[in-house]
N, C-alpha and C positions, 0 to 999 in steps of 0.2 A: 106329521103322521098322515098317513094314505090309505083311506080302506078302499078294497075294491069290489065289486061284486059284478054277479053273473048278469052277461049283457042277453040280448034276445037271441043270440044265436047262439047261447049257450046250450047243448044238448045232455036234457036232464037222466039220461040211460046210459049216460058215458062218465066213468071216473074224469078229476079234473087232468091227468096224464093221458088220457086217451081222446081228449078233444081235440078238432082241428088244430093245427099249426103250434102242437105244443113243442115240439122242438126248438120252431123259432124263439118262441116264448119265452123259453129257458134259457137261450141263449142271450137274447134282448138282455134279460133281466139281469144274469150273469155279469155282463157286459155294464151295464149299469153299475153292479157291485163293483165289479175290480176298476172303474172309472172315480170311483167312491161317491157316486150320488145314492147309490142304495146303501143302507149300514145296517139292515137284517130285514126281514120279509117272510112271509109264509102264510098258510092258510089259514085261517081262526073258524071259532064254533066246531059244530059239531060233523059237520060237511053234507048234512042234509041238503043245506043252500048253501052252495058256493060264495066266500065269503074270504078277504085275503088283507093282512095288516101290510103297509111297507114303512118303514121308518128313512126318513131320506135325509140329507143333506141339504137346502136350497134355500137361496136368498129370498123368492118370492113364492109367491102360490101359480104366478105366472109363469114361472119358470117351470115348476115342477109338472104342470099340466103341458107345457109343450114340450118335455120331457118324453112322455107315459104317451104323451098320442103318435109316437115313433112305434109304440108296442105294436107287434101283431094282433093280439089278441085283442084290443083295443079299436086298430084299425077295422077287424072283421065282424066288432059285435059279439063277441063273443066273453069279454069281459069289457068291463063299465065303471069311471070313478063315482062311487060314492060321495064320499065326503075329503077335504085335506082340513088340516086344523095342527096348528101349531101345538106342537108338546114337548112340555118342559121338564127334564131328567130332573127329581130329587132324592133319590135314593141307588145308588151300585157299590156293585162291590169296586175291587180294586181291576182286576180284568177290564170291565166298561171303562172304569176310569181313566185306563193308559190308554184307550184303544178311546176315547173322545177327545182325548188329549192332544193326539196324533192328528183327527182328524181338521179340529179346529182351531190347531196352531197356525199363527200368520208368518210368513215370510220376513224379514225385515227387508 
């Protein structure tokens, strides 16, 4: 799990859709999903303070950071990792559960 938060070029007078290069952003991140290193993401709290959960797929914590510094948003200062910390699914429905299934089934 990935939180991210607002780097120093984040502009506090601008919705988070209205900051620089948030096109790219979206599409990074997109890009990301359908790669399936991302498996859900979005913003958290109350959006006072720009604040964002990603849930990812990755073998290391090394990975995932040379991951995320591809981001625009990341490259420009404009968003910032937080914190990454390993977390361990113990409660889904049946939904999560075909769709984790999916993801971390091995090939023989």
């Amino acid at each position: 799990m990935v939180t991210n938060g607002q780097g120093p070029a984040w502009v506090d007078a601008r919705p988070m859709r209205e900051q620089a290069l948030w096109t790219e952003h979206a599409a990074f991140v997109n890009a990301l999903v359908d790669a399936g290193f991302v498996i859900a993401g979005g913003p958290i709290g109350d959006g006072r303070v720009h604040r964002a959960m990603l849930i990812v797929h990755a073998v290391s914590e090394s990975e995932i950071r040379r991951r995320l510094l591809e981001d625009p948003w990341i490259r420009a200062g404009i968003l910032r990792v937080l914190s990454i910390e390993p977390w361990k699914l113990l409660a889904s429905d049946q939904r999560l559960d075909r769709l984790l299934a999916e993801i971390t089934k091995t090939n023989p």
